[in-house]
N, C-alpha and C positions, 0 to 999 in steps of 0.2 A: 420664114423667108429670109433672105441674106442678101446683102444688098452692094453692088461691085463697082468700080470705079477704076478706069486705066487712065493713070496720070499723062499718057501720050496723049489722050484723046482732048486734053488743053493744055499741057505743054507738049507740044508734037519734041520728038526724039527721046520725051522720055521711058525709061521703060519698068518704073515700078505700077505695081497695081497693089489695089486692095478690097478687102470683101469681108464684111465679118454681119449679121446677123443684126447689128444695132447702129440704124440710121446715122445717128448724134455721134457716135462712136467713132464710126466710117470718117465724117466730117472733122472731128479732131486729127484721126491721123492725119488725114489731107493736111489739114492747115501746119501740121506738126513737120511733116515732110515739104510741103512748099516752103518752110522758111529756113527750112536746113537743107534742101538741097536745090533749092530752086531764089531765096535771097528774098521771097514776099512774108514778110510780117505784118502787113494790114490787109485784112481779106476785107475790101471793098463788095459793094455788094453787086455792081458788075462783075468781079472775080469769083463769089458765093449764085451767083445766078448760072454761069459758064461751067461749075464743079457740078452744082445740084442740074442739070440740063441733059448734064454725059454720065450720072448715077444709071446704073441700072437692076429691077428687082430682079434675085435669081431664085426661083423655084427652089 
């Protein structure tokens, strides 16, 4: 299973996405890419609740 996440869908205009096979993994990019292209270095768990909400499993 692989597991996908489009960073529009909580930062609306943005348009990278991601998807790779490992949950934890998934969640690093994100955080990786929110603070280099988006300026958040503390992922709040309001911010980690909003990321994990718009994950989606992909067959």
């Amino acid at each position: 299973m692989k597991f996908s996440l489009a960073c529009g869908d909580v930062m609306p205009g943005c348009v990278s996405r991601f998807e790779t096979g490992d949950r934890d993994l998934l969640l690093q990019q994100v955080a990786t890419h929110a603070a280099a292209d988006h300026g958040i270095t503390e992922i709040t768990p309001e911010v980690l609740q909003a990321v994990e909400s718009r994950i989606v499993a992909v067959a």
